[in-house]
PASE-406543 format. One record per residue (C-alpha): residue number from 0; y, z, x. Coordinates in pm, 1 decimal, decimal comma. Layout:
BEGIN
 pos        v        w        u
 NUM        Y        Z        X
...
END
This chain:
BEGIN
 pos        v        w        u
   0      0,0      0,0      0,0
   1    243,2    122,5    315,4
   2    181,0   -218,8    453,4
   3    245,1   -451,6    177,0
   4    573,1   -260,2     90,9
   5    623,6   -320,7    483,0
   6    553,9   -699,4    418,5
   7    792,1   -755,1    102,9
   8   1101,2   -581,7    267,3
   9   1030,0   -802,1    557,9
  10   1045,5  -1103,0    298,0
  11   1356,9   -981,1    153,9
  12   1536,4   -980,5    463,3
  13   1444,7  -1265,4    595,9
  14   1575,7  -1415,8    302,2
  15   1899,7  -1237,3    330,9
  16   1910,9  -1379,6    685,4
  17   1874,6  -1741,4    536,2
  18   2121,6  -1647,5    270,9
  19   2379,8  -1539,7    537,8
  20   2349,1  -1845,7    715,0
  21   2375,7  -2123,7    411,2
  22   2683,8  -1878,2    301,3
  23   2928,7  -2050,2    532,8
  24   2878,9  -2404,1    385,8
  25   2892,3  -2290,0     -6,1
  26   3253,7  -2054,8     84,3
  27   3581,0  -2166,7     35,1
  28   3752,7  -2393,7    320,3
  29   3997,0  -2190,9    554,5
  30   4351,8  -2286,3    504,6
  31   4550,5  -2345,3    779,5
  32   4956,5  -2466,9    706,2
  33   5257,0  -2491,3    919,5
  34   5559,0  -2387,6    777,0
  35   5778,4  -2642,6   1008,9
  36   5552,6  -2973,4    889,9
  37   5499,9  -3084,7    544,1
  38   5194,2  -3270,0    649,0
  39   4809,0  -3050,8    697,8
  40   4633,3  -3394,0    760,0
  41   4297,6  -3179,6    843,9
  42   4072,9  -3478,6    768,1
  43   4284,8  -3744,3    986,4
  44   4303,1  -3988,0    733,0
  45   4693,0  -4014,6    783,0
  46   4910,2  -4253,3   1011,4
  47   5149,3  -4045,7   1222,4
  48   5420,5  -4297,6   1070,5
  49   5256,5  -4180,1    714,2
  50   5339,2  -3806,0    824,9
  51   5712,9  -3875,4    975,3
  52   5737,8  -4050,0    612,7
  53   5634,6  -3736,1    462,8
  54   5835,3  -3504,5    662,1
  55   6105,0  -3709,7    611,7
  56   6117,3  -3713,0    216,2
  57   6019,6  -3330,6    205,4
  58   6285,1  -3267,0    417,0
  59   6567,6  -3371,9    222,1
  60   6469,7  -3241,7    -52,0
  61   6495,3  -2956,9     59,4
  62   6865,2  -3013,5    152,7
  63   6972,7  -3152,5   -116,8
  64   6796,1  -2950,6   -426,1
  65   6567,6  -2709,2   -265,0
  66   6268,4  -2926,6   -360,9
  67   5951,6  -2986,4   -102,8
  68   5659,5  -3219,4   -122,1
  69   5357,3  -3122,6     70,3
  70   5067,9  -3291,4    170,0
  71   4701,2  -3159,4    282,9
  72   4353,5  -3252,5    327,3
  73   4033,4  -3133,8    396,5
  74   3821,3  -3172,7    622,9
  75   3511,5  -3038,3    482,3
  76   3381,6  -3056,8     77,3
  77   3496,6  -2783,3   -104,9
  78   3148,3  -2614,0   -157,3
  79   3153,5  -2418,1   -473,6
  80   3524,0  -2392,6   -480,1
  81   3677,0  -2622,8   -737,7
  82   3997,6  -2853,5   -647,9
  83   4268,9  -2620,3   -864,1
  84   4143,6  -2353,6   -668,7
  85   4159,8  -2507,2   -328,6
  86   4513,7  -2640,7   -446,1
  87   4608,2  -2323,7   -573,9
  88   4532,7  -2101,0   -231,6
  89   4748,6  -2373,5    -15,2
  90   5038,2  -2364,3   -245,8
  91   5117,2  -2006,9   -237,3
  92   4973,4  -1998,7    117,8
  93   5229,4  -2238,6    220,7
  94   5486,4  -2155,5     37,2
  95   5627,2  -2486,8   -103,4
  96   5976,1  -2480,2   -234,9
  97   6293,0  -2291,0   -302,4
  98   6193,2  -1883,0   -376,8
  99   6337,3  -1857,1   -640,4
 100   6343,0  -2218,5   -826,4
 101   5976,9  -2282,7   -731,7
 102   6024,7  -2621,5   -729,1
 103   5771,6  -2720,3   -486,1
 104   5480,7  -2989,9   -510,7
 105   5171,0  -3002,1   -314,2
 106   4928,9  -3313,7   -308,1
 107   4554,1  -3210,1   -195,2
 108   4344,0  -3476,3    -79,3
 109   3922,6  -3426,9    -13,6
 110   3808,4  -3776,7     79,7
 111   3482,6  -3634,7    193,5
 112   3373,6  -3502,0   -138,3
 113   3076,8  -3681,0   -401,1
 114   3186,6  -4001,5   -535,9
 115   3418,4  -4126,6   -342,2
 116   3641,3  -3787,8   -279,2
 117   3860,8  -3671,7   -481,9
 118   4222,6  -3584,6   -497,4
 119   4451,5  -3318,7   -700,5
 120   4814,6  -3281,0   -773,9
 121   5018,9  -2919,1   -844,4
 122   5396,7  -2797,8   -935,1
 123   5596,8  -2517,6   -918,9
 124   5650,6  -2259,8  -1144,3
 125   6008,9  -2379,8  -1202,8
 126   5905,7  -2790,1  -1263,0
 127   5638,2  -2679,6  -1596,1
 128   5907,7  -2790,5  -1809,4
 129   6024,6  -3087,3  -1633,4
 130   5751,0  -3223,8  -1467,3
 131   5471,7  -3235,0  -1737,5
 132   5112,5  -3360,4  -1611,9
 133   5135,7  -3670,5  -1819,7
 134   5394,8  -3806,6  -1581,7
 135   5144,0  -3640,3  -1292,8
 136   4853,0  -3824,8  -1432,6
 137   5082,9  -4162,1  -1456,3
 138   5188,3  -4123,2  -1069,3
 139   4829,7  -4068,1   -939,2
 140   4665,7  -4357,7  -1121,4
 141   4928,8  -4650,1  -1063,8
 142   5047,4  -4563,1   -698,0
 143   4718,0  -4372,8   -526,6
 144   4401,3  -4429,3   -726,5
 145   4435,3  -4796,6   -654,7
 146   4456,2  -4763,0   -315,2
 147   4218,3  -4452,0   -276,4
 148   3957,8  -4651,6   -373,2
 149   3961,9  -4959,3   -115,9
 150   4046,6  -4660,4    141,5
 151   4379,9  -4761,8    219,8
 152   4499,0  -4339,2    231,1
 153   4841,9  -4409,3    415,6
 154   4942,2  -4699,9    121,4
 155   4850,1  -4463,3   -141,9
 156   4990,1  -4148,0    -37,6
 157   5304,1  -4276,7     65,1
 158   5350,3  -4466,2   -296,4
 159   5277,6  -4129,7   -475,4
 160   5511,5  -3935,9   -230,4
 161   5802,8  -4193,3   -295,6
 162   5712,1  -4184,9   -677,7
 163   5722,6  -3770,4   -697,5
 164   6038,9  -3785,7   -477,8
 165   6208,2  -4038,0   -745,4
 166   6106,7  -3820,0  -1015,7
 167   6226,7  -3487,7   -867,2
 168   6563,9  -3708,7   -779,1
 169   6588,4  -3778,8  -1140,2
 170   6554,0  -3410,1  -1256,0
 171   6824,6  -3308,0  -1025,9
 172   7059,2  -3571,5  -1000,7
 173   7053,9  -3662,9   -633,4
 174   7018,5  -3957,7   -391,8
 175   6801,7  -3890,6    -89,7
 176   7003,7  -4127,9    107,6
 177   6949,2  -4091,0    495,4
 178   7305,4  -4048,0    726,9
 179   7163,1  -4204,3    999,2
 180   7108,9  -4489,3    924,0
 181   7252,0  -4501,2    598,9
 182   6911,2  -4634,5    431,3
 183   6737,3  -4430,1    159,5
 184   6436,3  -4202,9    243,2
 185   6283,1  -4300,8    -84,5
 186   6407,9  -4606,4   -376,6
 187   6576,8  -4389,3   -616,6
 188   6675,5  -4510,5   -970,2
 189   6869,1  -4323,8  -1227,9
 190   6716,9  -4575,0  -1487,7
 191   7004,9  -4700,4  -1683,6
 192   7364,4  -4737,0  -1694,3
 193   7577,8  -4428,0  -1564,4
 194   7809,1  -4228,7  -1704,1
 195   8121,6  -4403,8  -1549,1
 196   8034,1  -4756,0  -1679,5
 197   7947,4  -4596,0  -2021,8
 198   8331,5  -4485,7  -2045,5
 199   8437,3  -4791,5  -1859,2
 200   8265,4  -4992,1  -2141,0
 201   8396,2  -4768,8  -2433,7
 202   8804,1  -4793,7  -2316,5
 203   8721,8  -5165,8  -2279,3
 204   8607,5  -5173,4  -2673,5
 205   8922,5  -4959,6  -2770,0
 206   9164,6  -5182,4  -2599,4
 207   9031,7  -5491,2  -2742,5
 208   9048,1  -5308,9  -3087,2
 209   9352,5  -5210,8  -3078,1
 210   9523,0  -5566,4  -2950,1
 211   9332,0  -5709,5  -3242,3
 212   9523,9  -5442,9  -3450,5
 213   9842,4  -5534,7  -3363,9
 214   9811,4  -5925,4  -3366,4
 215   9690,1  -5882,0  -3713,1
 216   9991,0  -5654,4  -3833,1
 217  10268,1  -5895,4  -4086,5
 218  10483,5  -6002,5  -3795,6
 219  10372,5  -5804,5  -3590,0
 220  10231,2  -5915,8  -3211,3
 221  10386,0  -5791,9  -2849,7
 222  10651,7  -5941,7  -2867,8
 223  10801,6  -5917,4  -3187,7
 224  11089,1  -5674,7  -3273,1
 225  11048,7  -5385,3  -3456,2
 226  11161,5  -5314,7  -3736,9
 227  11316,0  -4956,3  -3825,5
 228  11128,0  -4794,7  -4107,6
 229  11316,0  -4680,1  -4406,8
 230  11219,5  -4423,8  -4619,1
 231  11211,3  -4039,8  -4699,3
 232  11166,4  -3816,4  -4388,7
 233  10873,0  -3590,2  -4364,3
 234  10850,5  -3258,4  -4146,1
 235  11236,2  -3176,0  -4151,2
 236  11332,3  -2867,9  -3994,7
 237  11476,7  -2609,4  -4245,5
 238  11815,6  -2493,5  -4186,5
 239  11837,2  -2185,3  -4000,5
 240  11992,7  -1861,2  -4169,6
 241  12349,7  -1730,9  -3995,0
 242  12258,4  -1469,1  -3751,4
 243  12449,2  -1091,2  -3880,7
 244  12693,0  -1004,2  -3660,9
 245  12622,5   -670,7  -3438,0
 246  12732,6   -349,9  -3581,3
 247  13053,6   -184,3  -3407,5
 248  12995,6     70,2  -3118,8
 249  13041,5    436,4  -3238,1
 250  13374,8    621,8  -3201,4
 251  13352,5    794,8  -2865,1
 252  13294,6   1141,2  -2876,6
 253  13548,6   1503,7  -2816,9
 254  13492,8   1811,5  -2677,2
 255  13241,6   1883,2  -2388,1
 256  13019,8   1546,9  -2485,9
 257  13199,9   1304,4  -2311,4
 258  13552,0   1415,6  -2210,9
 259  13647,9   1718,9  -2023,3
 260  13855,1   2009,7  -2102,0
 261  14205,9   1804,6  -2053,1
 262  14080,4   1535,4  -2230,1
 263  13942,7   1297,8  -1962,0
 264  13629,6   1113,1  -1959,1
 265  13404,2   1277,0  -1622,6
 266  13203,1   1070,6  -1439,3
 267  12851,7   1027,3  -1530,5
 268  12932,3   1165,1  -1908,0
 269  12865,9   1529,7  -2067,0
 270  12891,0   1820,0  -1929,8
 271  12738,9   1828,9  -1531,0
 272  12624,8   1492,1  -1592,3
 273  12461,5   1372,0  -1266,2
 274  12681,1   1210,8  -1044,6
 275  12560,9    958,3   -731,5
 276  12385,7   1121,8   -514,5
 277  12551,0   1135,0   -127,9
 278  12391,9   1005,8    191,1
 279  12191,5    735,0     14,5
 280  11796,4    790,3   -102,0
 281  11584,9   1079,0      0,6
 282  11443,3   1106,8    327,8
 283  11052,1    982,9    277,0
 284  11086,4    731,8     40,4
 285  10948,6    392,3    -24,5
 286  11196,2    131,5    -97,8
 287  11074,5   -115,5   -295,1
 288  10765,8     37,9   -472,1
 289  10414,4     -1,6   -322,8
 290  10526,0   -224,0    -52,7
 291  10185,2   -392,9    120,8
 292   9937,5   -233,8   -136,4
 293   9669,1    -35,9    -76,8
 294   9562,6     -8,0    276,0
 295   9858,3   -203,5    416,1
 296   9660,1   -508,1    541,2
 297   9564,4   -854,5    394,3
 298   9187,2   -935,5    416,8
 299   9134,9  -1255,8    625,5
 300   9052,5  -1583,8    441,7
 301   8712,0  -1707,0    318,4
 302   8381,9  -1669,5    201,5
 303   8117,2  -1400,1    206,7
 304   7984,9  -1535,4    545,1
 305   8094,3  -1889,4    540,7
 306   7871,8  -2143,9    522,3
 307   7506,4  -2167,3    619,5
 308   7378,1  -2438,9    877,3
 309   7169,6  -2688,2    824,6
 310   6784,3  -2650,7    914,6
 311   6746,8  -2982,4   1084,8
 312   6404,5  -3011,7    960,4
 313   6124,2  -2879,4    729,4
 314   6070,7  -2504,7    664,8
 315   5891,2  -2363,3    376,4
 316   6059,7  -2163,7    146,1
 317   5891,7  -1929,9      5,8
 318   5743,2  -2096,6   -341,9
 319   5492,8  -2019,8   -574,2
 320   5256,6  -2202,3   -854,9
 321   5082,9  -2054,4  -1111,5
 322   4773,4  -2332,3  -1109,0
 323   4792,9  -2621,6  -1289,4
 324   4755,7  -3007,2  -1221,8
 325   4595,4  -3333,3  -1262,7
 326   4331,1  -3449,0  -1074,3
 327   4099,7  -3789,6  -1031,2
 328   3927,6  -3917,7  -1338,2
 329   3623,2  -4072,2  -1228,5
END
């Protein structure tokens, strides 16, 4: 009896041992992100002229509305993880977008999984609202899908990078042009006419109305005279009432009031009325009132802390997703 219970517990940990070592390929891939590069190209599928692309984009972004695009892949199949999951630990782990807009977008790419690989797409907390999956789902299956499939990776991730950058423009009202060259980091279209040609168009339509007005008037035209109108006159101002004269100063007072004993008026009126004071104003005083104000001294000009400068390049900021995305319908 001793020696079969020696037997099984020898089984069981041998299978533990067997366990322990398949464990490694079933657990979750490690994730390893730089906060300075907006590119974790783990799988080398990516052109280093695909990652300056993607730097490039991410970066101002991040200038101009906080925004960041990242971009990662994996080098291994996720195992038993799923791709939300995986997407979800290297958004927060990285950190993409501003802190407190969480306006960050992360595209996770797994070209080594079943069936060709697979890909998946997440927001920030503060896009829900703006960027709805739909328009996700739209980007991912006219700019990468067709190119994921004939294995062209740099085509189709820098089509759905330019598209998510054009729709994030387009939410905040910004132009990622590049001052360097003056090109633009990405084609950006505000998809219809602007505001300026809108009123440009409208004072056009009210001018032309209005000169049709006027030619149309009986003798009427530029140039013809005017002619004075005749006829009762509206909003006439009512005649004001006479004003009542002011009433007569009072009789000047007798006696100790206002005169003195003999008769004579004593300077400063009444009895001991105060008088000017000799010698000019008491010793101590402050002519003027609160000359300088409290403290004495003016503050110095400007901001709290001026302005900040710029990065120069890509640094995470600090946000967050709550899960969430589209993935590749196969």
């Amino acid at each position: 009896m001793k020696y079969a219970t020696k037997r099984l517990w020898a089984g069981a940990a041998a299978l533990a041992l067997v366990g322990a070592a398949a464990l490694p390929t079933w657990a979750a891939p490690k994730i390893s992100v730089s906060e300075t590069n907006a590119v974790a190209d783990h799988a080398d599928i990516l052109s280093a002229e695909t990652e300056d692309y993607i730097n490039s984009v991410s970066t101002r972004l991040q200038e101009t509305c906080g925004a960041q695009i990242g971009v990662y892949t994996l080098e291994d199949m996720i195992g038993n993880s799923t791709m939300e999951g995986v997407a979800y630990e290297v958004f927060n782990t990285w950190g993409l977008g501003d802190a407190e807009q969480d306006n960050g977008v992360l595209l996770l790419l797994a070209p080594y999984e079943a069936d060709g690989g697979d890909y998946y797409v997440m927001r920030g907390d503060g896009l829900e609202s703006q960027l709805s999956y739909s328009t996700l789902n739209s980007i991912l299956q006219d700019d990468l899908e067709p190119n994921w499939v004939k294995g062209d990776y740099d085509t189709g991730t820098q089509k759905a990078v330019s598209s998510i950058a054009n729709r994030l423009c387009r939410i905040y009202g910004v132009s990622l042009s590049d001052s360097a060259d003056g090109t633009s980091a990405v084609s950006y279209d505000r998809g219809g006419v602007d505001l300026v040609k809108w009123i440009l168009i409208l004072f056009a339509v009210i001018l032309v109305l209005a000169m049709i007005t006027n030619l149309m008037r009986p003798g009427g035209g530029w140039g013809a005279p005017r002619r004075r109108r005749r006829g009762p006159i509206f909003f006439v101002t009512p005649p004001r009432r006479p004003r009542r004269p002011p009433p007569p100063p009072p009789p000047p007072r007798g006696g100790f009031g206002g005169y003195g004993d003999y008769g004579g008026p004593r300077p400063g009126g009444g009895f001991g009325g105060p008088g000017p004071r000799p010698g000019g104003p008491r010793p101590g005083s402050r002519p003027g009132g609160f000359s300088g104000g409290f403290g004495g001294g003016s503050r110095p000009s400007g901001g709290f802390g001026g302005s900040r400068p710029s990065s120069g390049g890509f640094k995470a900021g600090g946000g967050s997703s709550r899960g969430g995305g589209v993935g590749r319908h196969r």
